[in-house]
C-alpha positions in Angstrom: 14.9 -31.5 12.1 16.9 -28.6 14.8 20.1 -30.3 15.7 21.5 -28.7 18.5 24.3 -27.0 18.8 25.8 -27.7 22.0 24.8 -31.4 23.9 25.9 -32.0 27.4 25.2 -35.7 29.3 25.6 -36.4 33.2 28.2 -39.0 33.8 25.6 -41.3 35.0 24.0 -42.9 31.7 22.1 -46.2 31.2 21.4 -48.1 27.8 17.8 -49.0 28.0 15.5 -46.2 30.1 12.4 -46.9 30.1 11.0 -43.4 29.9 12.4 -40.3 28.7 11.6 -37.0 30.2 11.4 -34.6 27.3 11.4 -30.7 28.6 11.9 -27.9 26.1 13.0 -24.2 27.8 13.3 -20.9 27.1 14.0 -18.3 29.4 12.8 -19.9 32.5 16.1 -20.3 34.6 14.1 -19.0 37.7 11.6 -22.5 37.5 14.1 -24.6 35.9 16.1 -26.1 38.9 13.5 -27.0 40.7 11.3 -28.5 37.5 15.0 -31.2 36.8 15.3 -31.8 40.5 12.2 -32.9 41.2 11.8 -35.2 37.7 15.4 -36.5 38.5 13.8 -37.6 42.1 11.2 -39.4 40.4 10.2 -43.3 42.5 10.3 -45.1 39.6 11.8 -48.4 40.2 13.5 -48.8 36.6 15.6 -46.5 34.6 14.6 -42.9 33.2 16.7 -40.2 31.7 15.7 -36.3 31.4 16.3 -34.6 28.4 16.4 -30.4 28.4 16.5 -28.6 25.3 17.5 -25.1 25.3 16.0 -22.7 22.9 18.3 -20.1 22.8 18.3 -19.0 26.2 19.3 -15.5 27.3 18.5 -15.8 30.9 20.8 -18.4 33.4 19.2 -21.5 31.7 23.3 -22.5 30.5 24.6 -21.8 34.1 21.4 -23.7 35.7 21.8 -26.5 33.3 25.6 -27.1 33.5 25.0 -27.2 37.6 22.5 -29.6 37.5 24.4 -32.2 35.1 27.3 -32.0 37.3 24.8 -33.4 40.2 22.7 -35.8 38.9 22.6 -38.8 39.7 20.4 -40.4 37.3 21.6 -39.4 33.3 20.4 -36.3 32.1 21.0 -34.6 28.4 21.3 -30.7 28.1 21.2 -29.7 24.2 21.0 -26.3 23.4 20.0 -24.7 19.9 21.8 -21.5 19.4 18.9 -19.5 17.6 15.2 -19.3 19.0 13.0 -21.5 16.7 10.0 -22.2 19.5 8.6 -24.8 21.5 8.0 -27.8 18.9 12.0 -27.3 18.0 12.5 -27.6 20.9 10.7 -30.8 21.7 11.3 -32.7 18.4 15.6 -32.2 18.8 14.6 -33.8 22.8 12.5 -36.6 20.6 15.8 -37.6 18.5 17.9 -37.1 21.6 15.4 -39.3 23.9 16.2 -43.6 23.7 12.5 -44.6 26.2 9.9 -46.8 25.1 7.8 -44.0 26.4 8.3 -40.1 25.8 7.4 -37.8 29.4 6.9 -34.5 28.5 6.5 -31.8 31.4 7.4 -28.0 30.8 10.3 -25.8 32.5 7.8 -23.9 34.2 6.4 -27.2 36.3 6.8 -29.0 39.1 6.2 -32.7 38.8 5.1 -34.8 41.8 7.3 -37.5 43.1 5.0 -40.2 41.7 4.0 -38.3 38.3 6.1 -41.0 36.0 5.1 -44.3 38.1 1.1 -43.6 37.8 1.5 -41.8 34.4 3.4 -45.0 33.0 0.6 -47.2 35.0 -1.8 -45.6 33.4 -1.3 -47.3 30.0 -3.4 -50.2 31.0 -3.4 -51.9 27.3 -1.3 -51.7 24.0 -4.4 -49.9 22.3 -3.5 -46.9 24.5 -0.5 -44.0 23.2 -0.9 -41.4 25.1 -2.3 -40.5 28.7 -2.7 -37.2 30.0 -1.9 -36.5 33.6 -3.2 -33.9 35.9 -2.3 -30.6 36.6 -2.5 -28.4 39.0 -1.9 -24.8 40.4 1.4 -24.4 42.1 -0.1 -22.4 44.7 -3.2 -23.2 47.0 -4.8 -20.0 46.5 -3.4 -17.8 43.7 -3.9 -14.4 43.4 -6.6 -12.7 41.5 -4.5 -11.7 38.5 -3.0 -14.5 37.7 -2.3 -17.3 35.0 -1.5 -21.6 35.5 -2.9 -24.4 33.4 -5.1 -27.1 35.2 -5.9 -29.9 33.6 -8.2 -32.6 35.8 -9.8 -34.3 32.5 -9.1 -35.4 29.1 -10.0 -32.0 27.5 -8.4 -32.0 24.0 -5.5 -29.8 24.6 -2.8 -32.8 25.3 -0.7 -29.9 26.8 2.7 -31.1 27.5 2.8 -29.6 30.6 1.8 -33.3 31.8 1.6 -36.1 29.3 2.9 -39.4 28.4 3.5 -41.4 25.0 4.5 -44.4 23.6 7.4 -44.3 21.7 5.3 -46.3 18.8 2.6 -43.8 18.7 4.4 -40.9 18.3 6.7 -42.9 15.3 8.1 -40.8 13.0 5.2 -37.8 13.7 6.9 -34.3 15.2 5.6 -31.7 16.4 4.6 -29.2 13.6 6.0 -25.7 14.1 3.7 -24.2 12.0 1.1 -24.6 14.7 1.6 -20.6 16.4 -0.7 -17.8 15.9 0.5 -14.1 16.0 -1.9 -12.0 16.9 -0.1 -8.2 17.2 3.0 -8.5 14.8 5.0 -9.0 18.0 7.5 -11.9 19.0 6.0 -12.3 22.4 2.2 -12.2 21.3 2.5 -16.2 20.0 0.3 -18.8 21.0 1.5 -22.4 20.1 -0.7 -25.1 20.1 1.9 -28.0 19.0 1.1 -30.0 21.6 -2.7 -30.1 20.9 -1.8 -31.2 17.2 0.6 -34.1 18.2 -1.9 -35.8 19.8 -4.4 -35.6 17.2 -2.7 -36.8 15.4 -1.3 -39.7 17.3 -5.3 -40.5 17.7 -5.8 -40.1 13.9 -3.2 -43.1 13.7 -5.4 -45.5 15.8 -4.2 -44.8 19.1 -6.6 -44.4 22.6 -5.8 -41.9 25.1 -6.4 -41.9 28.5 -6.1 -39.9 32.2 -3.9 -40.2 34.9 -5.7 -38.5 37.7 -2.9 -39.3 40.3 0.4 -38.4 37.5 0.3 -35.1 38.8 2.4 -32.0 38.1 2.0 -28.0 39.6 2.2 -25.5 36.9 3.9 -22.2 38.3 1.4 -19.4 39.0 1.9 -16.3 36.9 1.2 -13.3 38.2 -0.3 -11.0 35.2 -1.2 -7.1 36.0 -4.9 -6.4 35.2 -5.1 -5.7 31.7 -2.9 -8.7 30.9 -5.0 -10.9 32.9 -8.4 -9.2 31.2 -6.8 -9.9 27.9 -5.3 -13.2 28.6 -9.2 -15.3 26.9 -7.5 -13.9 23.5 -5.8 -17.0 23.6 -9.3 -18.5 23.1 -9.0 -17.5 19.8 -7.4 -20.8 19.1 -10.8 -23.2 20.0 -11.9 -22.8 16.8 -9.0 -23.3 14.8 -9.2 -26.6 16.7 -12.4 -27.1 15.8 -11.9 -27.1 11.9 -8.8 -28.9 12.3 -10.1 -31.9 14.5 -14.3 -32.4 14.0 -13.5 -34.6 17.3 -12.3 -31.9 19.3 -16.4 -30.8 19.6 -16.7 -33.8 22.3 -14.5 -31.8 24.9 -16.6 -28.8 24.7 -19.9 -28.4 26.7 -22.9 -29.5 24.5 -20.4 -29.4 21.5 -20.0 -25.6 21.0 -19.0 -24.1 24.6 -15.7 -24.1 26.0 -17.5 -24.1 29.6 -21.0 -24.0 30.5 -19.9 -20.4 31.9 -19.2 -19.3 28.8 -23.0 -20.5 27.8 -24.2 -18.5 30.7 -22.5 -15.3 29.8 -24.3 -15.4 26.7 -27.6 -16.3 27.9 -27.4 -13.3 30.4 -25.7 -10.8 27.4 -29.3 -12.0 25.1 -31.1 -11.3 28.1 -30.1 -7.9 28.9 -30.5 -7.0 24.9 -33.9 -8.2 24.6 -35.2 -7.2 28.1 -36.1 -3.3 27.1 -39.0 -5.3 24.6 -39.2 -7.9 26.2 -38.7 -7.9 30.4 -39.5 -11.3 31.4 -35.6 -12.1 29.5 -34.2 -10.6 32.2 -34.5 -14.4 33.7 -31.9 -15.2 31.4 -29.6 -13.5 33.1 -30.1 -15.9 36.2 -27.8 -19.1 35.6 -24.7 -16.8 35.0 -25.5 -14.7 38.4 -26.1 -17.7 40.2 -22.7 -19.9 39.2 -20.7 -16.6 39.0 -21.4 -16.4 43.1 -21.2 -20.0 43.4 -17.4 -20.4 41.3 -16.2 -17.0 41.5 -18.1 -15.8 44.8 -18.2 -12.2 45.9 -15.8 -12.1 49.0 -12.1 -10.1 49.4 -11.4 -6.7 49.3 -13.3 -4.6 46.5 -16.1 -7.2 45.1 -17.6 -4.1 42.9 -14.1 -4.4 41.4 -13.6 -8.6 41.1 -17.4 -8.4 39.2 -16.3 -6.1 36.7 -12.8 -7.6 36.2 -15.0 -10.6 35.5 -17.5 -9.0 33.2 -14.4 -7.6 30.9 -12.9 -11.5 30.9 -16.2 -12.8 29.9 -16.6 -10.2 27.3 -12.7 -10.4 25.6 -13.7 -14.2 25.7 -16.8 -14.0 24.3 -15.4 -11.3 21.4 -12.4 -13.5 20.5 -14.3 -16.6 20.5 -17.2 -15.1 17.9 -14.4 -13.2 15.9 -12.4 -16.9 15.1 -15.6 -18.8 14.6 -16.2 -16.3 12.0 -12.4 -16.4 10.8 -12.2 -20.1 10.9 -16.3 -20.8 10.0 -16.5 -23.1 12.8 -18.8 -22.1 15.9 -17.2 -22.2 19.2 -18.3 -20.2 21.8 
């Protein structure tokens, strides 16, 4: 277990909270005051205390950190580890650190609403229940084409901790595993963790329910990506079927049990269309379900529409690409 190597506490404290906010960070100094401010301004009516974990910071995440506990007003724990060792270090030294009955975890690159841990905390309705999932939301109300933020506005699998909630019983004495990354270049930046999605697994493999906060919500920062990163960004897809063999009830969050959206169903319809349309031309009608939601969900208006469809087409075809390539890799169909 990562012990850290530096802890810092507010001079406010409190014996008994009854939630911890659990954030680990990495180089996000820029989001990080405004993700403790607005989880220290929470309207819950008991106590709470917000745990920060540092994972070897290079950026102004010490300088951020030692600003905020001089001001808060409610208790709040900055640890930092002194050598990178990734996101489920980071959370499991907050787990040992946090003293709730129930475990908040957000992300240093969100914002959570004022009423995130009152209707999150609600939300566990009976003692059958250890985790809820809350919703999440774009920062912005109309991000920019080339862009990247996580929305979550159902129970779909992931149990990302930008937004979710535990009982400290369900979680007991399970961490998050570490092993859960995937390198896909050879390069430190080119991870993709998934720690979050095994956690809760396996807190569900124990017995527990989950359930969804609709009105816990938090805004995830939008990212701007250039072009190719954003047309390479459904590589992370390569991780649904990993998921897939790992869980066998991960299926039920996927549309009919093999899509991860009916778009990416569509795609594929209209991709068999266009091959078998040269023999067979009445195919070509397989090509209308993805033409008619792409106008409806992605519609055709700004500046260069020729452009946004074939940004599109190359998304659709990295995701369809990765997706094939793992369910091969991992012999579990997800598409």
């Amino acid at each position: 277990m990562p012990t850290p190597d530096l802890v810092l506490r507010s001079a406010v404290t409190c014996e008994k909270p009854i939630v911890s906010i659990v954030v680990s960070t990495r180089n996000h100094a820029r989001f990080l005051g405004r993700t403790v401010e607005a989880a220290m301004a929470q309207d819950l009516a008991g106590e709470f205390e917000m745990i920060v974990v540092d994972d070897a910071s290079t950026d102004e995440t010490p300088a951020v950190m030692r600003e905020a506990i001089a001001a808060a007003k409610r208790p709040l724990v900055y640890a930092r580890l002194d050598t990178n060792r990734g996101p489920a270090a980071g959370r499991n030294a907050g787990l040992e650190l946090a003293r709730g009955r129930y475990i908040a975890f957000t992300d240093s690159d969100c914002t959570p609403t004022p009423g995130w841990l009152r209707e999150g905390l609600a939300a566990f309705t009976s003692p059958e229940i250890g985790a809820v999932q809350g919703r999440t939301e774009a920062a912005r109300e109309k991000p920019p084409f080339f862009s990247h933020y996580i929305e979550t506005r159902k129970l779909d699998g992931s149990f990302s901790t930008s937004n979710i909630f535990y009982r400290r019983d369900a979680i007991g004495d399970l961490r998050f595993d570490p092993r859960c990354t995937y390198n896909r270049a050879g390069r430190p930046d080119s991870n993709y963790f998934w720690e979050d999605t095994d956690l809760g697994w396996r807190v569900m493999a124990s017995g527990w329910q989950v359930a969804f906060a609709d009105r816990a919500l938090v805004h995830h920062e939008v990212l701007e990506l250039s072009p190719r990163r954003w047309i390479l960004w459904p590589r992370h897809l390569e991780l649904m079927p990993a998921k897939a063999a790992r869980y066998p009830g991960f299926r039920r969050y996927l549309f009919l049990g093999t899509w991860v959206s009916p778009m990416h169903l569509f795609f594929e319809l209209a991709l068999a269309g266009l091959v078998v349309a040269p023999l067979l031309p009445p195919a070509l009608l397989l090509t209308l379900p993805y033409a008619v939601t792409f106008v409806r969900s992605r519609g055709l208006g700004g500046k260069f529409p020729p452009a946004k469809v074939a940004a599109y087409l190359a998304w659709d075809s990295v995701a369809f690409g990765s997706l094939f390539a793992a369910s091969i890799r991992h012999r579990r169909l997800v598409l």
